[in-house]
C-alpha positions as CSV (number, residue, x, y, z in Angstrom):
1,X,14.4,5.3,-28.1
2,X,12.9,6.7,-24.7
3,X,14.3,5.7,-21.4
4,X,11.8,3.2,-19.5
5,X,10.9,4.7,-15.9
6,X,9.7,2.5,-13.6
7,X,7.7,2.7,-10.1
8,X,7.9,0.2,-7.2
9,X,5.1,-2.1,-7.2
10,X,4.3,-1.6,-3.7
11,X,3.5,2.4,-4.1
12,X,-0.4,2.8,-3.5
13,X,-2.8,2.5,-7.1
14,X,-4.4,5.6,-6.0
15,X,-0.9,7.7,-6.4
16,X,-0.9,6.2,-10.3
17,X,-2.1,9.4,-11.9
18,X,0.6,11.5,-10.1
19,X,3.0,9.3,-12.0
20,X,1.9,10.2,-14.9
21,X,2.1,13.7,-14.6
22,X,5.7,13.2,-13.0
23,X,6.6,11.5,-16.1
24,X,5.1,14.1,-18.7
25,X,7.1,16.8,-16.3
26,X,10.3,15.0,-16.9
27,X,9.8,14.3,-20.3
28,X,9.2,17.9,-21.2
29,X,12.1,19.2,-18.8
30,X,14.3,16.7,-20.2
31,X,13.4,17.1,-23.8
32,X,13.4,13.3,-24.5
33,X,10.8,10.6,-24.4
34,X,9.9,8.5,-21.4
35,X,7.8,5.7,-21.3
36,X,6.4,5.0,-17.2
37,X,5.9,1.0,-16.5
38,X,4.1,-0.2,-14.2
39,X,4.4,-3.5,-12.5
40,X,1.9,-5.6,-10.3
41,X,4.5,-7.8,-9.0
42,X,8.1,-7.3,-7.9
43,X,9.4,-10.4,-9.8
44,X,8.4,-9.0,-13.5
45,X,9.8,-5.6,-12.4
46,X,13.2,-7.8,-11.2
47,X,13.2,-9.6,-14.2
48,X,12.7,-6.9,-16.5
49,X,15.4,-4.3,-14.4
50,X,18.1,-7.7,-14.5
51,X,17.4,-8.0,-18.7
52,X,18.6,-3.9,-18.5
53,X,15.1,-3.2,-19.7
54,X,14.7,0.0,-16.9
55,X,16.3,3.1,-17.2
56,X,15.0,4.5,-14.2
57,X,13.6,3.5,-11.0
58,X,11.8,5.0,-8.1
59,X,12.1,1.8,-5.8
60,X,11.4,1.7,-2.2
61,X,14.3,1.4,0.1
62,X,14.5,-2.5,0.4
63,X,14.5,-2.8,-3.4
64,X,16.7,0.0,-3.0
65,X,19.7,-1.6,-1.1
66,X,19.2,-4.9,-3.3
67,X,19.6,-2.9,-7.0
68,X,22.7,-1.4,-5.5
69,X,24.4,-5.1,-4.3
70,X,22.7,-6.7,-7.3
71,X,23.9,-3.9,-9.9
C-alpha cells in the first residue's frame, strides 16, 4: 500500500509540477510507492489527515502548529 503525501492547499498551482517530480524523487530514493494528493480546500485535506488517510504532509506553518496540538 503506498504512503499518501500531501501538499498544503494554499501552495501556488503553478509549483504543482514540482511536486510531482518531488514525489517521483522520493519514491525512487525511498524504494516504495507514493501517491501525492492534492487538495483545493483545507477542510477536505483536515478531514482526510483526521480519518489517518495522510502519511505525509508538507503544510504551511499555521496548519503546521494545529497538526501538532490536534495530533
Amino acid at each position: 500500500m503506498p504512503l499518501n503525501l500531501t501538499v498544503s492547499p494554499d501552495f501556488a498551482p503553478d509549483h504543482i509540477s514540482g511536486w510531482f517530480y518531488f514525489n517521483t524523487y522520493l519514491q525512487r530514493k525511498l524504494g516504495i510507492p507514493i501517491h501525492l494528493e492534492l487538495y483545493d480546500s483545507f477542510e477536505k485535506q483536515r478531514s482526510d489527515i483526521r480519518a489517518g488517510k495522510v502519511d505525509l504532509i508538507y503544510a504551511n506553518p499555521y496548519d503546521a502548529s494545529m497538526l501538532v496540538r490536534e495530533i
